[in-house]
HTML snippet that shows the backbone in 3Dmol.js (N, CA, C, O; Angstrom):
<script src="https://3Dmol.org/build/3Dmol-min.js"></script>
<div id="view" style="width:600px;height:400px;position:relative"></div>
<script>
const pdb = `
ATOM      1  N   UNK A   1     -19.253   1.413  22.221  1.00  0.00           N
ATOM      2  CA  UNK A   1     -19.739   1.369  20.851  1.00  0.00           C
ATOM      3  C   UNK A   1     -18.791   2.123  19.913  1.00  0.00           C
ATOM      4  O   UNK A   1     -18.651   1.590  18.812  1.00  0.00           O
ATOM      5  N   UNK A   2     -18.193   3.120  20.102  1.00  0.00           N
ATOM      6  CA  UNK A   2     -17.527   3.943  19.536  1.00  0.00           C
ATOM      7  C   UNK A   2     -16.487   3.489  19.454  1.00  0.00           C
ATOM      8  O   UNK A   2     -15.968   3.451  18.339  1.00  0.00           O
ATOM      9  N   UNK A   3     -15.764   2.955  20.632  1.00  0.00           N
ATOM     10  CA  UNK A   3     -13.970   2.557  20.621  1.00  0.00           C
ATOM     11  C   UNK A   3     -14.335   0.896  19.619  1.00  0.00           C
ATOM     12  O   UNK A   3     -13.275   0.423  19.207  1.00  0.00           O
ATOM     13  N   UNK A   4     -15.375   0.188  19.289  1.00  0.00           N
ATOM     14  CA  UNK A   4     -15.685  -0.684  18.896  1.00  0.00           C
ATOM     15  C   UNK A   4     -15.765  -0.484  16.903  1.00  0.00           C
ATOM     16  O   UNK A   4     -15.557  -1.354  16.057  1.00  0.00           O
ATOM     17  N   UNK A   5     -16.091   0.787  16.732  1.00  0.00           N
ATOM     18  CA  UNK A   5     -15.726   1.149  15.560  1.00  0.00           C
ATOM     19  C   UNK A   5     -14.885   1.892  14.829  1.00  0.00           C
ATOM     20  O   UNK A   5     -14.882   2.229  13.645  1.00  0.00           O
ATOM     21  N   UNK A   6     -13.911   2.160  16.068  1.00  0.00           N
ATOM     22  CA  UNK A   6     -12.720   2.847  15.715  1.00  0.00           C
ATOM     23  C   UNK A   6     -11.714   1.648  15.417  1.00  0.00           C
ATOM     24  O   UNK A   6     -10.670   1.905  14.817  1.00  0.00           O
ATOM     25  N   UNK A   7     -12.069   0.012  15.922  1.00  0.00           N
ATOM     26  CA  UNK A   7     -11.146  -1.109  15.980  1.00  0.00           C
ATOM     27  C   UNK A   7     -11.454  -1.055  14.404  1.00  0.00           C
ATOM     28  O   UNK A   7     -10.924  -0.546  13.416  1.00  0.00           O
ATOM     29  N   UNK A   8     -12.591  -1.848  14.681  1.00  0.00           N
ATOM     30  CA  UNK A   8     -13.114  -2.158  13.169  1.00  0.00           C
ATOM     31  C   UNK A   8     -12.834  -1.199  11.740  1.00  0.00           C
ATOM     32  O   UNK A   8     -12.762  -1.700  10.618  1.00  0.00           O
ATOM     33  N   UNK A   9     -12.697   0.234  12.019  1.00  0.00           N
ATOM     34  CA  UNK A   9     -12.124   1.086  10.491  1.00  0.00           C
ATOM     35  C   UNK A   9     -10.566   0.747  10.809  1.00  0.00           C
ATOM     36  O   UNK A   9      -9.778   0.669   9.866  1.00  0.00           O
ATOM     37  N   UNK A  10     -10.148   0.555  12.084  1.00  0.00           N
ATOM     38  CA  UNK A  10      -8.567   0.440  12.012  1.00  0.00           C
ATOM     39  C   UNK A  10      -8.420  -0.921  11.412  1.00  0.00           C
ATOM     40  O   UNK A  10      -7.651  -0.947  10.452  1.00  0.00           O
ATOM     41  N   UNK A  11      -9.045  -2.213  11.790  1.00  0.00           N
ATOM     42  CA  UNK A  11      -8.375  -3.003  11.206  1.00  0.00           C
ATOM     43  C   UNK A  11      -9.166  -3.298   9.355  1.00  0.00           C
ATOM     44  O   UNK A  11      -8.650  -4.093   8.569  1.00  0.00           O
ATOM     45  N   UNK A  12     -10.364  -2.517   9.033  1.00  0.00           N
ATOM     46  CA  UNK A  12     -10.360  -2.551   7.240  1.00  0.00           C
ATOM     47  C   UNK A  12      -9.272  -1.132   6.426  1.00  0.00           C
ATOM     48  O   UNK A  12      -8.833  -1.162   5.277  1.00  0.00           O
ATOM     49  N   UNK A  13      -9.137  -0.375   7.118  1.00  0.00           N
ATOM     50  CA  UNK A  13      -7.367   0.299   6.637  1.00  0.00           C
ATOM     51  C   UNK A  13      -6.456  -0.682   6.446  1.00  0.00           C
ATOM     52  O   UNK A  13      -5.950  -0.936   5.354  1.00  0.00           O
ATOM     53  N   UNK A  14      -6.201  -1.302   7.566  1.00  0.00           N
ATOM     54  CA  UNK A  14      -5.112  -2.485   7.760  1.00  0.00           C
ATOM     55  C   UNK A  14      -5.293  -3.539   6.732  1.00  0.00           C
ATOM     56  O   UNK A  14      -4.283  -3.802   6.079  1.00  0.00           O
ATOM     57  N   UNK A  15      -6.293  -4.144   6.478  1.00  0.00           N
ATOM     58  CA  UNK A  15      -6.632  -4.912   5.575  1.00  0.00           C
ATOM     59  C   UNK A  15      -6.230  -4.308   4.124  1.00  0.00           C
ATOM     60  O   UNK A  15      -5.479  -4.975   3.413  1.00  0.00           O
ATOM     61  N   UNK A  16      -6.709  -3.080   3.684  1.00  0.00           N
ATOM     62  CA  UNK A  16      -6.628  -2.429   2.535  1.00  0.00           C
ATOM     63  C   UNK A  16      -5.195  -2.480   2.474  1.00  0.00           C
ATOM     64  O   UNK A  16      -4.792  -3.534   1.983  1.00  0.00           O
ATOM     65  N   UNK A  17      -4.539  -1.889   2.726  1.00  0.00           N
ATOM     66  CA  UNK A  17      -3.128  -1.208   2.904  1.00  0.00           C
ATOM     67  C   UNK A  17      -1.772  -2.548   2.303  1.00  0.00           C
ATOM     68  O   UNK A  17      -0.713  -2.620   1.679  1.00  0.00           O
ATOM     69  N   UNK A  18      -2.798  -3.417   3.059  1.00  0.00           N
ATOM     70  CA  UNK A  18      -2.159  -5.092   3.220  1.00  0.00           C
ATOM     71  C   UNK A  18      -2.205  -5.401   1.805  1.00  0.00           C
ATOM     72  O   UNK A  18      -1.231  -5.887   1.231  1.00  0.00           O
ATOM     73  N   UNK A  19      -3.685  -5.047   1.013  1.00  0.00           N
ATOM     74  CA  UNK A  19      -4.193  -5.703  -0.158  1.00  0.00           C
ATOM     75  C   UNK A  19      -3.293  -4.655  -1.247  1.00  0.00           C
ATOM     76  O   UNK A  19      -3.028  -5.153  -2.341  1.00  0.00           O
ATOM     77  N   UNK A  20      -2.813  -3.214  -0.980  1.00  0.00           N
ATOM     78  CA  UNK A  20      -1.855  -2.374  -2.132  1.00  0.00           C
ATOM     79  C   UNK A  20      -1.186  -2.736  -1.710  1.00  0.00           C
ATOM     80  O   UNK A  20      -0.894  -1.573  -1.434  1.00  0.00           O
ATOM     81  N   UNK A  21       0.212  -3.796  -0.849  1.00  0.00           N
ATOM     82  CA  UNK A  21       1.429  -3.833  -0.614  1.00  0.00           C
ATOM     83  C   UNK A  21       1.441  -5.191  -1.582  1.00  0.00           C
ATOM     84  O   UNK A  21       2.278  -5.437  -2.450  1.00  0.00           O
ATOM     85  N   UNK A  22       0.019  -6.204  -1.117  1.00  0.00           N
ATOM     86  CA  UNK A  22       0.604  -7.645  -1.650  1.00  0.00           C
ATOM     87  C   UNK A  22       0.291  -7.179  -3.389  1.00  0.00           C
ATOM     88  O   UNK A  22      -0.299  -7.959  -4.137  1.00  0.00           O
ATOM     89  N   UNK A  23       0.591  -6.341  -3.677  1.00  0.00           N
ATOM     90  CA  UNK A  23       0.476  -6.220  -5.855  1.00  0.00           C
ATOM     91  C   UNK A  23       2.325  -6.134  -5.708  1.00  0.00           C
ATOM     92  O   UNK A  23       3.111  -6.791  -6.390  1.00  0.00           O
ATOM     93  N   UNK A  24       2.628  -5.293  -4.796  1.00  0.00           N
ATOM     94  CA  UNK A  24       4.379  -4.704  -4.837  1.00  0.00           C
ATOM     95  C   UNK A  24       4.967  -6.342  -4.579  1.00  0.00           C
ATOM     96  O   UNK A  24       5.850  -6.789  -5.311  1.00  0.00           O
ATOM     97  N   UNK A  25       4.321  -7.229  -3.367  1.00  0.00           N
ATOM     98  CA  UNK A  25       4.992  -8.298  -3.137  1.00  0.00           C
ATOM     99  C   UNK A  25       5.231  -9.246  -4.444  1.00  0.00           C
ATOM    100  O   UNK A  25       6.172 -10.039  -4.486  1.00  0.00           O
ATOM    101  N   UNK A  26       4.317  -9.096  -5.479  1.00  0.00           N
ATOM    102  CA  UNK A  26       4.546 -10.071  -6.445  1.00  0.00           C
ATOM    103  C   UNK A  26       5.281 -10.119  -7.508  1.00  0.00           C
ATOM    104  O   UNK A  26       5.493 -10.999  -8.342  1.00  0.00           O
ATOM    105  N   UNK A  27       5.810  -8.554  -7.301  1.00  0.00           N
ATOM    106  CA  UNK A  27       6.548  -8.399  -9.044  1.00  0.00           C
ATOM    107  C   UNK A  27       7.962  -8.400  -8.758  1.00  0.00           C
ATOM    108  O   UNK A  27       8.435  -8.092  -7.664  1.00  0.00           O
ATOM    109  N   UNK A  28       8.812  -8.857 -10.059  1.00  0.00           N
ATOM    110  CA  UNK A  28      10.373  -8.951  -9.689  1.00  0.00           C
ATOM    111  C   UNK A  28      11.043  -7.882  -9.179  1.00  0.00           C
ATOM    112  O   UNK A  28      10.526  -6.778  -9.348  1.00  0.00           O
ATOM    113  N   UNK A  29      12.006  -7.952  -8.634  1.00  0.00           N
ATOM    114  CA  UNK A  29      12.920  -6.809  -8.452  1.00  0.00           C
ATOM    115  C   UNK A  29      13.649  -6.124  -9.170  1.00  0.00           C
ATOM    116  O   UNK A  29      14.033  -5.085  -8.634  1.00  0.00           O
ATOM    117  N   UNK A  30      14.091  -6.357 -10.481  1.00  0.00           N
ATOM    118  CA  UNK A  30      13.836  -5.228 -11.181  1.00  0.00           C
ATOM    119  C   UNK A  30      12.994  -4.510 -12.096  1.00  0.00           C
ATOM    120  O   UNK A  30      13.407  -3.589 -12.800  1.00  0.00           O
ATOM    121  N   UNK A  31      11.339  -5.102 -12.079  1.00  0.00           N
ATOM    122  CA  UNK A  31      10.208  -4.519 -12.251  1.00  0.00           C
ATOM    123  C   UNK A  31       9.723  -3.663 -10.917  1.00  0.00           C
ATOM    124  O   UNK A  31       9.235  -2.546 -11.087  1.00  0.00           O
ATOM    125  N   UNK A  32       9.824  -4.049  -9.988  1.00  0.00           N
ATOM    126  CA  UNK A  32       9.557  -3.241  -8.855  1.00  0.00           C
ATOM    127  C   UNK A  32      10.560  -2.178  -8.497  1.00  0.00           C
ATOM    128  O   UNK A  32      10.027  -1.304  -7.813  1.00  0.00           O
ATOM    129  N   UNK A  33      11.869  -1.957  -8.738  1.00  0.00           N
ATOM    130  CA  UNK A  33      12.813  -0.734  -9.074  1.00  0.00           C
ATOM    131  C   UNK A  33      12.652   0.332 -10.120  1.00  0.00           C
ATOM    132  O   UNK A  33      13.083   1.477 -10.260  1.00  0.00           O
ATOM    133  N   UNK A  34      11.853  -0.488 -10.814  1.00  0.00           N
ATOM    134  CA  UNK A  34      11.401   0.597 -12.044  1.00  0.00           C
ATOM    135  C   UNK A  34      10.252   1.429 -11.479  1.00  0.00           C
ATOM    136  O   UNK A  34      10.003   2.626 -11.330  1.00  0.00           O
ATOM    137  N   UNK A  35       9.750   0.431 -11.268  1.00  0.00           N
ATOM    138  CA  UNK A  35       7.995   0.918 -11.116  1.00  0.00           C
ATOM    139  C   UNK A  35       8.043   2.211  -9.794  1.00  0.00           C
ATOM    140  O   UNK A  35       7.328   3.205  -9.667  1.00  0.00           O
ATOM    141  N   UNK A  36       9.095   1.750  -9.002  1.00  0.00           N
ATOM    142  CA  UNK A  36       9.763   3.025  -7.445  1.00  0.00           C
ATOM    143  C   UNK A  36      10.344   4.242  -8.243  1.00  0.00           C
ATOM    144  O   UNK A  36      10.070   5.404  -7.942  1.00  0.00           O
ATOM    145  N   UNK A  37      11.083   3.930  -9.177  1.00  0.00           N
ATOM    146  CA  UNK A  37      11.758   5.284  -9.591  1.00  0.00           C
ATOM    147  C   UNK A  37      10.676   5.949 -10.513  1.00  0.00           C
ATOM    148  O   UNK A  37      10.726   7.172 -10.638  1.00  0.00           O
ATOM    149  N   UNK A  38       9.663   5.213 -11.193  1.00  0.00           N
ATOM    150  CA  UNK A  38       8.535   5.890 -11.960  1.00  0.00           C
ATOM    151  C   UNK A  38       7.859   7.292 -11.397  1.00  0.00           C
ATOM    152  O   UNK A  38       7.740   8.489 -11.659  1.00  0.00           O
ATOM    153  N   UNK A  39       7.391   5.955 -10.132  1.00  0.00           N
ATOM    154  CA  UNK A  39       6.622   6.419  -9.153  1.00  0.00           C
ATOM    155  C   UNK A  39       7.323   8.125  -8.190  1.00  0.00           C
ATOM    156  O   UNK A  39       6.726   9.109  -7.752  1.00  0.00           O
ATOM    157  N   UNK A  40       8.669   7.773  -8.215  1.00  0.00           N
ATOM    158  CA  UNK A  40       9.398   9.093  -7.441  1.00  0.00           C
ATOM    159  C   UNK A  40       9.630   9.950  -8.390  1.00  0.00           C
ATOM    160  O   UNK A  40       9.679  11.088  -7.924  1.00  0.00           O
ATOM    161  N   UNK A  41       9.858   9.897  -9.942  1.00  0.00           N
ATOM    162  CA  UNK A  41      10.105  10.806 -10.636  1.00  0.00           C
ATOM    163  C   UNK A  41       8.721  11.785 -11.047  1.00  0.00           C
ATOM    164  O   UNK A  41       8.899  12.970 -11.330  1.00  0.00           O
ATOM    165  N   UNK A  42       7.439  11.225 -11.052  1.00  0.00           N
ATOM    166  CA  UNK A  42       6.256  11.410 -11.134  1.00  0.00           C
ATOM    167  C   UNK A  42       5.447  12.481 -10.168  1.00  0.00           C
ATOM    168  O   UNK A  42       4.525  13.229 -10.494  1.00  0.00           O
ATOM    169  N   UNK A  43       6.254  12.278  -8.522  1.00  0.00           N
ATOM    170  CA  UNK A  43       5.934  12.654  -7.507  1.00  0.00           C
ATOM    171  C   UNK A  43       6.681  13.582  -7.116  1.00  0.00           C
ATOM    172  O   UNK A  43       6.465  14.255  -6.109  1.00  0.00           O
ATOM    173  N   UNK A  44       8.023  13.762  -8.183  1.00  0.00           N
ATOM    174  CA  UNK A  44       8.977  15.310  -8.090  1.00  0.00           C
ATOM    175  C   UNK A  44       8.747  16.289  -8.623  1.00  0.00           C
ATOM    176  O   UNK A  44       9.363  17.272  -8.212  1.00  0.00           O
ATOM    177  N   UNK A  45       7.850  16.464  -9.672  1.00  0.00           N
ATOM    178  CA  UNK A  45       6.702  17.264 -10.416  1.00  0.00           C
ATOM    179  C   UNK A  45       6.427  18.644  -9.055  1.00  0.00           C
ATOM    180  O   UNK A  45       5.582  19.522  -9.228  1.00  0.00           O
TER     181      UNK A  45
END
`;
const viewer = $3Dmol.createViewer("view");
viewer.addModel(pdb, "pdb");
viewer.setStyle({}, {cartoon: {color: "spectrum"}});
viewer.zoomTo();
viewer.render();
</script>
């Protein structure tokens, strides 16, 4: 029962994770270079 809901939160992480990568998959490459260096200059704070 337990190793049965450790699958199941592993694969709705997996799912999630999938669903914030496919927003990065859609935008151009140099909107998505911007949006990386935003994101790293933001996170050097």
């Amino acid at each position: 029962m337990e190793g049965d809901n450790v699958i199941k939160e592993a694969e709705f992480k997996s799912q999630a994770e999938k669903m914030e990568l496919d927003v990065y998959h859609k935008m151009k490459p140099d909107k998505l270079l911007a949006h990386a260096l935003k994101e790293l200059a933001e996170n050097a704070e």
